[in-house]
Biopython code that builds the backbone (N, CA, C, O; Angstrom):
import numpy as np
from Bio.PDB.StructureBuilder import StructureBuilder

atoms = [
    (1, "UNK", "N", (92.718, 236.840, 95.332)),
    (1, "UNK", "CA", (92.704, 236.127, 94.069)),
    (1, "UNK", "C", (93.568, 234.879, 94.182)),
    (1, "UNK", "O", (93.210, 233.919, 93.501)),
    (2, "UNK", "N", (94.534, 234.765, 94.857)),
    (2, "UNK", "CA", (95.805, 233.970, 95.048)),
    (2, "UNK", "C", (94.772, 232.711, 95.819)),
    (2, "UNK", "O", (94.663, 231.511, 95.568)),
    (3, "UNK", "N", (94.174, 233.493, 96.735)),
    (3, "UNK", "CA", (93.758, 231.956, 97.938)),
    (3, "UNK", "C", (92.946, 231.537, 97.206)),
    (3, "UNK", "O", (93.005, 230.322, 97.020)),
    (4, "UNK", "N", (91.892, 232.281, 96.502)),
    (4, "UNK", "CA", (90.582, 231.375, 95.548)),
    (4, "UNK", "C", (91.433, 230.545, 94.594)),
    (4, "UNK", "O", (91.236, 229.330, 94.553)),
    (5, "UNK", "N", (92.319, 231.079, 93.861)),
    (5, "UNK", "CA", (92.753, 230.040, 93.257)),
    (5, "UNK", "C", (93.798, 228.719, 93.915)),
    (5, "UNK", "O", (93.772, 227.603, 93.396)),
    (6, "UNK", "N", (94.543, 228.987, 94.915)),
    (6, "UNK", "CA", (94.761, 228.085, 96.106)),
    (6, "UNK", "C", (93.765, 226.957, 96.480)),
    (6, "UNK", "O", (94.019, 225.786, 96.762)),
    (7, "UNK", "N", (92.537, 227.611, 96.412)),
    (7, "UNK", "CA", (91.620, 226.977, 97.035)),
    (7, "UNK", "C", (90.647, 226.276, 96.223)),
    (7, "UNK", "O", (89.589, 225.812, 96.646)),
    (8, "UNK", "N", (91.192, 226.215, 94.687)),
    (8, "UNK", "CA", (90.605, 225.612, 93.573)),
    (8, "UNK", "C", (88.977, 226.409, 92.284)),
    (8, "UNK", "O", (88.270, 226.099, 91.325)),
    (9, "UNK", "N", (89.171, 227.214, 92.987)),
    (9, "UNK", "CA", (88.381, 228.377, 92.629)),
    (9, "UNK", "C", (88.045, 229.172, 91.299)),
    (9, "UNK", "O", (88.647, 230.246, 91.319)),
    (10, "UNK", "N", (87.397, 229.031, 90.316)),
    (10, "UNK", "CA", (87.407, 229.837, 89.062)),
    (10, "UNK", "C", (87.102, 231.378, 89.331)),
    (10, "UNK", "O", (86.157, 231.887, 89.934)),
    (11, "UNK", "N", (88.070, 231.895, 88.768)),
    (11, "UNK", "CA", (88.108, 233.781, 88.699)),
    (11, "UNK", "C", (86.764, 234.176, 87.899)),
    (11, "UNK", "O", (86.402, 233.442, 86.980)),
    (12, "UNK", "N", (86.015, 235.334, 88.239)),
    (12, "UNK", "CA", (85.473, 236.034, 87.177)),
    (12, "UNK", "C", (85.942, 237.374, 87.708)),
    (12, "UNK", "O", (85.349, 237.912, 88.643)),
    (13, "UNK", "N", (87.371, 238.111, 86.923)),
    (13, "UNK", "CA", (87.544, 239.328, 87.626)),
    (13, "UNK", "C", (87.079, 240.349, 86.225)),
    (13, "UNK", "O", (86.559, 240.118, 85.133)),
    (14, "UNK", "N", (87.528, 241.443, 86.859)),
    (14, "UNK", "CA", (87.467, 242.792, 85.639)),
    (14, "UNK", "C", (88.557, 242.772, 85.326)),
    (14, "UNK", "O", (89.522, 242.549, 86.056)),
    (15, "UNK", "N", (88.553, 243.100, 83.725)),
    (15, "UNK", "CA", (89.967, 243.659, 82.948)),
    (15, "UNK", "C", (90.639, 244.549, 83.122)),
    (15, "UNK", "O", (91.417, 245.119, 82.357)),
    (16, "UNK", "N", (90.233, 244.834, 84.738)),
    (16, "UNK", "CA", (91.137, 245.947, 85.184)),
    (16, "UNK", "C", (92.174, 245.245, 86.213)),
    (16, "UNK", "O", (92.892, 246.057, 86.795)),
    (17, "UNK", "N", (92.300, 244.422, 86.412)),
    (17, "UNK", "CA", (93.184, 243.666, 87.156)),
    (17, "UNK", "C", (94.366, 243.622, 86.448)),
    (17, "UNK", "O", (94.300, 243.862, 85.243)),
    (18, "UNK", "N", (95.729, 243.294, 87.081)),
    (18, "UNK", "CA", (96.982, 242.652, 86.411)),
    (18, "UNK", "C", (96.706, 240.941, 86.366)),
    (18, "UNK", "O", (97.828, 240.451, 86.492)),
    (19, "UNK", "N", (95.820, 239.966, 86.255)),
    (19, "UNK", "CA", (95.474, 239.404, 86.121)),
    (19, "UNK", "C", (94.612, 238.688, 85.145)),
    (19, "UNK", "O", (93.431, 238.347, 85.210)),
    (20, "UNK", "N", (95.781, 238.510, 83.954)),
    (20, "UNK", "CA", (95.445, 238.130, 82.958)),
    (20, "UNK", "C", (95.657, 236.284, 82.237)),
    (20, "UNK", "O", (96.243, 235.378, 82.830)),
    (21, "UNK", "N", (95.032, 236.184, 80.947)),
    (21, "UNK", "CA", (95.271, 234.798, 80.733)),
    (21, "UNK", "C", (94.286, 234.183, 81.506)),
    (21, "UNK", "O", (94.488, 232.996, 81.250)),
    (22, "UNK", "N", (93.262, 234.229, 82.360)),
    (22, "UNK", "CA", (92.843, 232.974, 83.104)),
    (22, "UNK", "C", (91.999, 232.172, 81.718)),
    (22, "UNK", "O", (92.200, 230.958, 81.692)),
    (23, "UNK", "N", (91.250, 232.624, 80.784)),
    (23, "UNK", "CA", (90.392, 232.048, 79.747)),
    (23, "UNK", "C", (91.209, 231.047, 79.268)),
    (23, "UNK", "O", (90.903, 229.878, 79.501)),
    (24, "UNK", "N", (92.476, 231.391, 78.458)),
    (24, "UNK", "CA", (93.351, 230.815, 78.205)),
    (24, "UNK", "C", (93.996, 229.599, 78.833)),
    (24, "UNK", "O", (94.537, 228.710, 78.175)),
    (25, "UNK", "N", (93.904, 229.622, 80.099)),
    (25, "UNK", "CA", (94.211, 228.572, 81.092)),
    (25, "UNK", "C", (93.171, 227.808, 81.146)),
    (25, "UNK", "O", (93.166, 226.622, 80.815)),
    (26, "UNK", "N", (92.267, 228.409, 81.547)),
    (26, "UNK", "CA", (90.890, 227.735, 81.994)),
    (26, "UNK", "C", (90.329, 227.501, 82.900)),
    (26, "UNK", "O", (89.575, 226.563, 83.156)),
    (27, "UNK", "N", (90.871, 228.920, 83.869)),
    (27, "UNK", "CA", (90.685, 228.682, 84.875)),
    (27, "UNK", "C", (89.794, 230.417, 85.268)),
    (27, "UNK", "O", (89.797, 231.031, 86.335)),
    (28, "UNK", "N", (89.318, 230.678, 84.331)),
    (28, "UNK", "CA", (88.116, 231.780, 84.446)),
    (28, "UNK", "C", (88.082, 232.564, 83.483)),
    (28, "UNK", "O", (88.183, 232.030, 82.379)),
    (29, "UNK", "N", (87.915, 234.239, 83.533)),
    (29, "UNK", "CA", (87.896, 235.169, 82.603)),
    (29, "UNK", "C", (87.949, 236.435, 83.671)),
    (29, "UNK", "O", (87.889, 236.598, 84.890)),
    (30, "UNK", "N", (88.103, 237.253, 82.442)),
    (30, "UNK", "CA", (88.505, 238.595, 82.414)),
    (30, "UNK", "C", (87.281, 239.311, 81.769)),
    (30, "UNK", "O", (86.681, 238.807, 80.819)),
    (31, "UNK", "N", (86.913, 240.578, 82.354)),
    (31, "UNK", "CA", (85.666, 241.212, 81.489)),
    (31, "UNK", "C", (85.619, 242.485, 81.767)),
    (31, "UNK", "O", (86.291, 242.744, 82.765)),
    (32, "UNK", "N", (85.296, 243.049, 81.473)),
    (32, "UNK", "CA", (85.052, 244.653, 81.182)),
    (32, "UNK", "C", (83.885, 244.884, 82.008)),
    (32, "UNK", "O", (82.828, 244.273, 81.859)),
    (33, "UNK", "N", (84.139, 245.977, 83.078)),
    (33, "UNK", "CA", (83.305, 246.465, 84.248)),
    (33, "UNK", "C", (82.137, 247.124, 83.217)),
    (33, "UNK", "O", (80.961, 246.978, 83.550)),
    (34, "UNK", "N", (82.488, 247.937, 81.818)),
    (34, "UNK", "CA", (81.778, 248.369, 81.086)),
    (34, "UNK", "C", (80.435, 247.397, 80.926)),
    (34, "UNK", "O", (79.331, 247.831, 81.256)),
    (35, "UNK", "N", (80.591, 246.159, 80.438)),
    (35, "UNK", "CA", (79.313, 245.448, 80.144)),
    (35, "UNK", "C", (79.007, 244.196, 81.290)),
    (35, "UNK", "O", (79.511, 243.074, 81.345)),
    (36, "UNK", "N", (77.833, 244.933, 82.307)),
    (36, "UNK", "CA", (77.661, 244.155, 83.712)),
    (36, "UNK", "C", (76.896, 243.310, 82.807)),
    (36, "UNK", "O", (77.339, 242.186, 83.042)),
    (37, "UNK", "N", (76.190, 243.225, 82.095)),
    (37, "UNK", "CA", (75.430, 242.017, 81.631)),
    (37, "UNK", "C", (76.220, 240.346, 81.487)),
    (37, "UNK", "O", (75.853, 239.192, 81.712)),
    (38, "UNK", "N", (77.457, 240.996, 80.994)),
    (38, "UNK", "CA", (78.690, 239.765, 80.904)),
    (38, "UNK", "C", (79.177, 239.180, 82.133)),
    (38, "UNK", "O", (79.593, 238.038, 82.331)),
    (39, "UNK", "N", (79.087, 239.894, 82.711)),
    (39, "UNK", "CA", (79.131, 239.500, 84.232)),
    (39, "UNK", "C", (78.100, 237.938, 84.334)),
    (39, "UNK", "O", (78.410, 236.761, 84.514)),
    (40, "UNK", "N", (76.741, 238.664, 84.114)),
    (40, "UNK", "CA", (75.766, 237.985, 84.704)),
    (40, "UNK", "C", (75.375, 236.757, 83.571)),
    (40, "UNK", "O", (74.474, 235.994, 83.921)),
    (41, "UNK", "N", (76.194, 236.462, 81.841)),
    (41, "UNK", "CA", (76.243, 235.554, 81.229)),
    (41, "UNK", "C", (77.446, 234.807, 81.531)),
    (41, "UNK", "O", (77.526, 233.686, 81.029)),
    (42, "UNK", "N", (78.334, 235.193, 82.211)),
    (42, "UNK", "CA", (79.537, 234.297, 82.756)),
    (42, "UNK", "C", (78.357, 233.464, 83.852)),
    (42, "UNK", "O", (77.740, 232.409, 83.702)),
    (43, "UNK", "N", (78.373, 234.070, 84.533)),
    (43, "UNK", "CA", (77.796, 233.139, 86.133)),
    (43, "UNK", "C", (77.241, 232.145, 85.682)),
    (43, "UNK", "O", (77.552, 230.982, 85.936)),
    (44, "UNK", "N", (75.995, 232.672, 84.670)),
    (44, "UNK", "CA", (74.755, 231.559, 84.521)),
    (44, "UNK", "C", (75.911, 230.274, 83.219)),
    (44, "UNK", "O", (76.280, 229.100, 83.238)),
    (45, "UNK", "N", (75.965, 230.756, 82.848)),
    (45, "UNK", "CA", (76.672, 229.686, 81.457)),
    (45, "UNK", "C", (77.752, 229.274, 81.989)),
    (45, "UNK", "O", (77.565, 228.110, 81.637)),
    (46, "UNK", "N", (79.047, 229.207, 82.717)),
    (46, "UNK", "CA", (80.366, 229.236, 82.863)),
    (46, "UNK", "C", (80.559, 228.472, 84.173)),
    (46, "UNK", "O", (81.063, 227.361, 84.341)),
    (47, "UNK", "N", (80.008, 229.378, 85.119)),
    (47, "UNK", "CA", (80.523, 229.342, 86.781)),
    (47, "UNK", "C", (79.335, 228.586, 87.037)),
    (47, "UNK", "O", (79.474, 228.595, 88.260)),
    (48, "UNK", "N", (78.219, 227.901, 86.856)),
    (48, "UNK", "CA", (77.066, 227.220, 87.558)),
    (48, "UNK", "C", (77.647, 226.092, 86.961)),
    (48, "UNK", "O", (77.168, 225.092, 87.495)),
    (49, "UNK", "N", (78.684, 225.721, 85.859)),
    (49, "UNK", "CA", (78.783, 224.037, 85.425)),
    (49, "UNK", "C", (79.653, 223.643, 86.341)),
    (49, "UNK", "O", (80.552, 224.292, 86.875)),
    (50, "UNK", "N", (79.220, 222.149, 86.545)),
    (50, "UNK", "CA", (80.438, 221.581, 87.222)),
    (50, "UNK", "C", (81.820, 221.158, 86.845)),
    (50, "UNK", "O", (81.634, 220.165, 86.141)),
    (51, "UNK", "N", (83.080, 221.367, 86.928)),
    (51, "UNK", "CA", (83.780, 220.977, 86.943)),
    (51, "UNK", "C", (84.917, 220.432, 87.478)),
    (51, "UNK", "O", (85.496, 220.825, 88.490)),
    (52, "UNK", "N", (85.214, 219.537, 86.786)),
    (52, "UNK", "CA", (86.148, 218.307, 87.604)),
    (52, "UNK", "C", (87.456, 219.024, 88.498)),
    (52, "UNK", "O", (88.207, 219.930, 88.136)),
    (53, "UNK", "N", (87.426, 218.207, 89.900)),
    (53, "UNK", "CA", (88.374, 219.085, 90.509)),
    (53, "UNK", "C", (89.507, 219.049, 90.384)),
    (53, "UNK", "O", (90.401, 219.845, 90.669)),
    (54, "UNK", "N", (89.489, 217.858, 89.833)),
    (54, "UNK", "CA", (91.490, 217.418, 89.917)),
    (54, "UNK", "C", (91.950, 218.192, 88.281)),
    (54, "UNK", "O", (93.027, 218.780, 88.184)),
    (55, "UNK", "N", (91.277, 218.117, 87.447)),
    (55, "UNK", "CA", (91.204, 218.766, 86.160)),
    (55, "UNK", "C", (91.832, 220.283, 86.551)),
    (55, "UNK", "O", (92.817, 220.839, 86.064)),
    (56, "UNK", "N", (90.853, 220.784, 87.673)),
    (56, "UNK", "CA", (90.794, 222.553, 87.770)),
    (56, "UNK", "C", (91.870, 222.661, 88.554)),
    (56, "UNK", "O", (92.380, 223.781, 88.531)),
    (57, "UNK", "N", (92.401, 221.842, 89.262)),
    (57, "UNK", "CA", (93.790, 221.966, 90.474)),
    (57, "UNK", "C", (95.130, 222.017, 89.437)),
    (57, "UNK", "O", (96.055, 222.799, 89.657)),
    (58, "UNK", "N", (95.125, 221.199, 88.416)),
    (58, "UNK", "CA", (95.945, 220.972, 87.958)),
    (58, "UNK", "C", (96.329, 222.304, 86.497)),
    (58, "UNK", "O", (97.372, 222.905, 86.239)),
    (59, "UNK", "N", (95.056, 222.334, 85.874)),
    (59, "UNK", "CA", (95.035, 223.907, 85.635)),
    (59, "UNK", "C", (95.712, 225.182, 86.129)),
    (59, "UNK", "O", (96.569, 225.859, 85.563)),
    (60, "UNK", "N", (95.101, 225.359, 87.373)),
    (60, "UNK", "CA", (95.477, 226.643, 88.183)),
    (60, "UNK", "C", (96.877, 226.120, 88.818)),
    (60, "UNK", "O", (97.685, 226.954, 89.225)),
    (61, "UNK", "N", (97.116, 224.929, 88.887)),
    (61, "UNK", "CA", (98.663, 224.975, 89.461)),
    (61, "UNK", "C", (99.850, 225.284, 88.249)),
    (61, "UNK", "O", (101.015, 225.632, 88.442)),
    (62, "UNK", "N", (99.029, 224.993, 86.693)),
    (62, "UNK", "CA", (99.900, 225.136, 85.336)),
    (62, "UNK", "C", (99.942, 226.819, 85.516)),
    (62, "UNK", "O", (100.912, 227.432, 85.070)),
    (63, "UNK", "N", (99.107, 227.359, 86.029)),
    (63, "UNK", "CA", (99.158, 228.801, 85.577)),
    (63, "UNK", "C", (99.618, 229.815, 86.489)),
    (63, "UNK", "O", (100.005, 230.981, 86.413)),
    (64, "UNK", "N", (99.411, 228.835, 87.488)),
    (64, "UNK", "CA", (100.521, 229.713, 88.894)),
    (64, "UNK", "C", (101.655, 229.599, 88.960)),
    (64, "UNK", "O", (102.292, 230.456, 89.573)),
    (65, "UNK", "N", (102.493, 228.204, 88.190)),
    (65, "UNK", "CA", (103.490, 228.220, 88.226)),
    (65, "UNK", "C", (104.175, 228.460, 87.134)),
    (65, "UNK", "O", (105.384, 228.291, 86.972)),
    (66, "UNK", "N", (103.135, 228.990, 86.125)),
    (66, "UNK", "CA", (103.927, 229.601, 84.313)),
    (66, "UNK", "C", (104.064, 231.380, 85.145)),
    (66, "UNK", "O", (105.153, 231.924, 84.963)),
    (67, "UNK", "N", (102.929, 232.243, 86.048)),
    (67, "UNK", "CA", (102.984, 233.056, 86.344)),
    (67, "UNK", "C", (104.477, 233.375, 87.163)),
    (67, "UNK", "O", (105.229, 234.234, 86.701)),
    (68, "UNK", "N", (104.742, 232.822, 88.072)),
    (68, "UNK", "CA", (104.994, 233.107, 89.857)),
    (68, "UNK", "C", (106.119, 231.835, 89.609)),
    (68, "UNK", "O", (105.853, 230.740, 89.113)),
    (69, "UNK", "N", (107.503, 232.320, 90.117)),
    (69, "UNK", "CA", (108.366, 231.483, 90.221)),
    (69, "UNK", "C", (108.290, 230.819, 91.515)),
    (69, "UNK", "O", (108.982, 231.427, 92.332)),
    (70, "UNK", "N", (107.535, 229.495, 92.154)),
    (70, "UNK", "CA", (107.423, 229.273, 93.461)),
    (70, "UNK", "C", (108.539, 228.963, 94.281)),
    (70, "UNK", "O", (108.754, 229.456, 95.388)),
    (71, "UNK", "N", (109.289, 228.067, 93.653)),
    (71, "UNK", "CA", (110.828, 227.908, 94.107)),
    (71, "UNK", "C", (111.839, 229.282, 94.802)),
    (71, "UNK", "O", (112.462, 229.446, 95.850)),
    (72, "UNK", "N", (111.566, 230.130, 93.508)),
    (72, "UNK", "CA", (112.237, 231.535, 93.930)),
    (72, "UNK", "C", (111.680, 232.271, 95.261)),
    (72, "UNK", "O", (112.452, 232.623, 96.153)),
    (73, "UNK", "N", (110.278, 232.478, 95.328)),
    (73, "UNK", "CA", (109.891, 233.184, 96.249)),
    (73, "UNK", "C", (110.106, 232.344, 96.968)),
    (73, "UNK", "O", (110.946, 233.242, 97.039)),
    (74, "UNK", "N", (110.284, 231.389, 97.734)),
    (74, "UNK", "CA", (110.337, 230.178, 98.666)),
    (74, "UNK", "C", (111.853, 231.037, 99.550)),
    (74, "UNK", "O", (112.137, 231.568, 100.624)),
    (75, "UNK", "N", (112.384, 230.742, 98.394)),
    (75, "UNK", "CA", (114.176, 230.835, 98.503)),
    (75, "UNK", "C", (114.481, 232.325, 98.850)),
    (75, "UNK", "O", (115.450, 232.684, 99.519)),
    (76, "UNK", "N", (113.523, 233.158, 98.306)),
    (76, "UNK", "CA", (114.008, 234.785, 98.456)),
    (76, "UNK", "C", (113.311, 235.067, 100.177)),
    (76, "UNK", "O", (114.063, 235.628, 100.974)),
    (77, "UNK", "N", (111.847, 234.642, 100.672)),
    (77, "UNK", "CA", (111.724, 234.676, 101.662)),
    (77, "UNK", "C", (112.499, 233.698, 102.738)),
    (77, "UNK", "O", (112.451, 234.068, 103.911)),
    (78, "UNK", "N", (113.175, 232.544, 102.453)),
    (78, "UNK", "CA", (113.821, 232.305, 103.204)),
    (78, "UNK", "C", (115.293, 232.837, 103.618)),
    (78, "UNK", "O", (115.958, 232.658, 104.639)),
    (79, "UNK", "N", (115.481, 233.382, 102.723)),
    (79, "UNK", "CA", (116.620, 234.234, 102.613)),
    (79, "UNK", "C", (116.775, 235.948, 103.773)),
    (79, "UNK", "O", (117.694, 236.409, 104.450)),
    (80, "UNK", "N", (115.514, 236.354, 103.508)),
    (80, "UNK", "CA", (115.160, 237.207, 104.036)),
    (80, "UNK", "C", (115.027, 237.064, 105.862)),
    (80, "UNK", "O", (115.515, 237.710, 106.789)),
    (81, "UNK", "N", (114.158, 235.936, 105.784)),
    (81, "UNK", "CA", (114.307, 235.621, 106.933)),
    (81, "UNK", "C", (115.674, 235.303, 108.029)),
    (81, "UNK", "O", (115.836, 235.821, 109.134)),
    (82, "UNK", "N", (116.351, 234.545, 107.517)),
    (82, "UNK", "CA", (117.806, 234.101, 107.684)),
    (82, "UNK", "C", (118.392, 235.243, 107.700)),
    (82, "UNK", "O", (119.093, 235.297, 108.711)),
    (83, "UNK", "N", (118.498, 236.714, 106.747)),
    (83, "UNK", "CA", (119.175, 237.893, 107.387)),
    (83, "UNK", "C", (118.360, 239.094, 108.189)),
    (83, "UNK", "O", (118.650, 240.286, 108.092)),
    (84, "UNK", "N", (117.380, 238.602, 108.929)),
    (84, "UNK", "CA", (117.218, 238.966, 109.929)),
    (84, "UNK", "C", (117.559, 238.505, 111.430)),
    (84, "UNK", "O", (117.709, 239.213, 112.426)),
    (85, "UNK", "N", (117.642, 236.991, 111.289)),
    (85, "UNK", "CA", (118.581, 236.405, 112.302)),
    (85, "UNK", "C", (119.410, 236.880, 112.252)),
    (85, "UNK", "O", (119.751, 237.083, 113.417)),
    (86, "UNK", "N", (120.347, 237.414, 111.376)),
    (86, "UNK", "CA", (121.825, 237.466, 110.908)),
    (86, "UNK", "C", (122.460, 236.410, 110.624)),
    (86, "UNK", "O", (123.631, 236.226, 110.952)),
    (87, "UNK", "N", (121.789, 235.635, 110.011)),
    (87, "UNK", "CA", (122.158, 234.329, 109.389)),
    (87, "UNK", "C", (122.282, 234.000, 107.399)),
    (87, "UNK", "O", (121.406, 234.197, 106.557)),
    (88, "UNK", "N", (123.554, 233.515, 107.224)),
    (88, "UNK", "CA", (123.187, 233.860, 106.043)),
    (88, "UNK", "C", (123.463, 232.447, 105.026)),
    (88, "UNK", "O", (123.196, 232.489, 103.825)),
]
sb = StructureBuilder()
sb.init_structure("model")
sb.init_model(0)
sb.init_chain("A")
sb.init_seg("    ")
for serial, (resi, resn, name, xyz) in enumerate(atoms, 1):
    if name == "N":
        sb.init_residue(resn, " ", resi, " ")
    sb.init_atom(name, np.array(xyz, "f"), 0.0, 1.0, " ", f" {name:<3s}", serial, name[0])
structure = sb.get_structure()
């Protein structure tokens, strides 16, 4: 889910994911495995339009970085790394 959206990508997952908010963002939806038909009115109506890329980058970068502290994980894996050198 991380690289598609990395990779500029609109979600259509199930509401069974911890992966919520994308509608809200605008950078896909969430749906209920219950009604496959919704599935198949997302694709045709939603996911076949084009949209602008720099629009959708800038989206999914608002919502990865309201999600996911990037700075922190940066800093906590470098950290990690450094006390395995034994470096601190």
């Amino acid at each position: 889910i991380f690289e598609a959206l990395a990779s500029g990508l609109r979600l259509l997952l199930s509401d069974q994911t911890p992966w919520r908010g994308l509608e809200s963002a605008g950078i896909g939806r969430e749906l209920a495995l219950s009604d496959p038909s919704a599935f198949v009115r997302a694709i045709e109506a939603e996911f076949l339009l084009e949209s602008d890329p720099d629009e959708m980058a800038l989206r999914i970068e608002t919502y990865l970085n309201d999600r996911f502290n990037v700075e922190r994980i940066i800093e906590d894996n470098r950290n990690m790394f450094l006390s395995l050198l034994g470096q601190h």
